[in-house]
N, C-alpha and C positions, 0 to 999 in steps of 0.2 A: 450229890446232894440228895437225900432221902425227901421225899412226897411225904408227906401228911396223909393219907386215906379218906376221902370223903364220900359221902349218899351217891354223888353224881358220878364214880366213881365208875366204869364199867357201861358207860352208858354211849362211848361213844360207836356204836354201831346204829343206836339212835338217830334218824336225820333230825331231827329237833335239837340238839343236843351237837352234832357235829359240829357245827359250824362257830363255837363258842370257845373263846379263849379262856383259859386261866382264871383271871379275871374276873369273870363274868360267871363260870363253874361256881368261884368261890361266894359270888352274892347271890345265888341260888340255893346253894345247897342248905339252906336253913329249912328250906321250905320243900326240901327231897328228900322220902325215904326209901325204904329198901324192904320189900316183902318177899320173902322165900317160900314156895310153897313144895311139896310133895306131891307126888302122881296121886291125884282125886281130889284134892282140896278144893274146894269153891274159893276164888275170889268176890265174885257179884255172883248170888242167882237172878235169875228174871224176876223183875218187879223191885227189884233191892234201889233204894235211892245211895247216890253215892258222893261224897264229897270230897273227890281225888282223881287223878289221871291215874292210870297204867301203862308203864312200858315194858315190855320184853327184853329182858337184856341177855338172859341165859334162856334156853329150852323151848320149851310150847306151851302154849294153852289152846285149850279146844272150848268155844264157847257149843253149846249145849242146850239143846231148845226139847222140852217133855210134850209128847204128842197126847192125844185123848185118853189113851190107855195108859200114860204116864212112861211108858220108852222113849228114853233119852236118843235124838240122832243130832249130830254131831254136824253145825251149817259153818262152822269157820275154825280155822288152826289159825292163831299167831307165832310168831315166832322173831329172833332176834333180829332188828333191823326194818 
């Protein structure tokens, strides 16, 4: 039997996410999306208001904090899981 493809789809390395059946995938995913981004994309900069969660489901992000002279040093890596 062929799956359907959904938002939540890829998410189970997620602990939020694991522990949820079927079921329960499928009365969420109205309200899951799915953003890809590219090596340097901003999802949030600092100070950005945001009206969504973020999870890591593939790759890294590096959040990114600009010091006085505006050099970026790098205080957290997320990653899948």
């Amino acid at each position: 039997m062929h799956k359907e493809a959904t938002a939540v789809d890829g998410t189970e390395h997620t602990p939020l996410f694991r522990a949820l059946d079927d079921d329960d995938l499928k009365k969420i995913d109205p309200y899951v999306g799915t953003i890809e981004l590219d090596a340097g994309d901003v999802l949030f900069a600092e100070g950005d208001q945001s009206d969504f969660a973020a999870f890591v489901t593939d790759g890294q992000l590096e959040a990114v904090k600009k010091d006085f002279n505006n050099n970026e040093k790098i205080v957290s890596r997320f990653s899948a899981g």
